[in-house]
C-alpha positions as CSV (number, residue, x, y, z in Angstrom):
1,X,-10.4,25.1,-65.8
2,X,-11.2,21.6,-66.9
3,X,-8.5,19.0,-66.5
4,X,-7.6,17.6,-69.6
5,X,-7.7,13.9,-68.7
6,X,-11.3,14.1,-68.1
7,X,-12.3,16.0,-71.0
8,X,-15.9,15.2,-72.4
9,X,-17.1,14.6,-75.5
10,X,-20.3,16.9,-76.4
11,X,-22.5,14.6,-75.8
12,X,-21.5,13.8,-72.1
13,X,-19.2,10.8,-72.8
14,X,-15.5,10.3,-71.3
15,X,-13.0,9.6,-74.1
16,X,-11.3,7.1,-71.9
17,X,-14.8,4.8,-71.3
18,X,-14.7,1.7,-72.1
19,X,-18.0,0.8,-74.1
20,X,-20.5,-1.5,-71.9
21,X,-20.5,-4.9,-72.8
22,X,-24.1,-5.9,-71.6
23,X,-25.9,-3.2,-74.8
24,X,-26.4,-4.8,-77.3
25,X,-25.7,-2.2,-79.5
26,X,-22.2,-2.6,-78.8
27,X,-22.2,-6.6,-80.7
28,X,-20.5,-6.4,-83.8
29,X,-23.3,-7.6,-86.3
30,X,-25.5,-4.8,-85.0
31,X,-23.4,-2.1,-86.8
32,X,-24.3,-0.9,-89.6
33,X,-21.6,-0.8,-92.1
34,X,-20.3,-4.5,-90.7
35,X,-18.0,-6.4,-93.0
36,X,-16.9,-10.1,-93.8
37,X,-13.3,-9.8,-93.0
38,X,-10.4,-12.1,-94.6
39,X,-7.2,-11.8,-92.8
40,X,-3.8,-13.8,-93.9
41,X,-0.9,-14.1,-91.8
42,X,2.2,-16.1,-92.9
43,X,2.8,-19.6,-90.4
44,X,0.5,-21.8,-89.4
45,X,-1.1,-20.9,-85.4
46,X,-1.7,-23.9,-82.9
47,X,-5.0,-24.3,-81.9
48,X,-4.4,-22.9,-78.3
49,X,-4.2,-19.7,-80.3
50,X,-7.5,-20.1,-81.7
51,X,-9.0,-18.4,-78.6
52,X,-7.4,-15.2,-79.2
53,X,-9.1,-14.9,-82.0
54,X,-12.8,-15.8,-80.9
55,X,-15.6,-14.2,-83.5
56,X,-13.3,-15.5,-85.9
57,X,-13.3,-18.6,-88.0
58,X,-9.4,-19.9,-88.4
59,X,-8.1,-22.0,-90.9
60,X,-4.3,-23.5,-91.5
61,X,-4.1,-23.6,-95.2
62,X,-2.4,-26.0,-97.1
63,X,0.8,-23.5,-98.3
64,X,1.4,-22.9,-94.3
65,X,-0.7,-19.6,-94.2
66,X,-3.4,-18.8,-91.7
67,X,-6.7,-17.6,-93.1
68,X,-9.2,-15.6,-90.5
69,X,-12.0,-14.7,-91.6
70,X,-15.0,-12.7,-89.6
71,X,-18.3,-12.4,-90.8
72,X,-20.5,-8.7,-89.5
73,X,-17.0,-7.8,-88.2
74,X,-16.7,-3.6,-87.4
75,X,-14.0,-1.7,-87.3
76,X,-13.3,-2.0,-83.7
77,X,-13.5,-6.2,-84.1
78,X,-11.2,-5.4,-86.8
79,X,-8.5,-3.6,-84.9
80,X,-8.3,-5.6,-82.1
81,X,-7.6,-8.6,-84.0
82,X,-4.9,-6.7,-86.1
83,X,-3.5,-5.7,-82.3
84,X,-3.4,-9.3,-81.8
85,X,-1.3,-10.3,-85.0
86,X,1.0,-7.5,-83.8
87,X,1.0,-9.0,-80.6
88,X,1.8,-12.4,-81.8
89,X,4.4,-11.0,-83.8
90,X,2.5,-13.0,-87.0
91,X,3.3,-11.6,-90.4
92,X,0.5,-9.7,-91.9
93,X,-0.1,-10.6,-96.0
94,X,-3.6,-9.5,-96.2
95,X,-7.1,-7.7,-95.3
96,X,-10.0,-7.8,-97.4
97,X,-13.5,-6.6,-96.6
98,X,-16.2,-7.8,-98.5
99,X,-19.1,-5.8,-97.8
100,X,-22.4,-8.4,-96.2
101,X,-26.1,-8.0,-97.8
102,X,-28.7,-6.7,-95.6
């Protein structure tokens, strides 16, 4: 009887594997179906922040929202950087996905 914390997927992979950082395959403009995120949060972030977010682009706008936007961003880049406005306890406004060309 298998135990259930090491089940296997079909093809041979654990469900609790971390994905290897050194394929390439696992970089977030290599996937097909890769957006340009825009994510709003309410309050301006300091810049020591900024490095949470890295792969994104951060601006403080003007009415004291934060804009991030990601550019070939997956779904996976995506979550983790929602996790990370949970974390923060930031107010979430906004997602929008704007599908890149080619």
């Amino acid at each position: 009887m298998a135990d259930e914390n090491n089940a296997k997927k079909t093809d041979g992979t654990n469900y609790g594997e971390s994905p290897r950082t050194d394929d390439p395959s696992s970089t977030p403009s290599s996937h097909p179906g890769a957006c340009c995120y825009e994510i709003r949060v309410r309050d301006h972030l300091e810049t020591y922040w900024f490095e949470w977010f890295e792969g994104w682009s951060i601006t403080n706008l003007d009415n004291g929202d934060v804009l991030l936007t990601g550019y070939k961003i997956d779904q996976s880049s995506l979550h983790g950087a929602l996790n990370k406005i949970r974390d923060l306890n930031l107010t979430l406004l906004g997602v929008k996905c704007y599908p890149m060309d080619g």
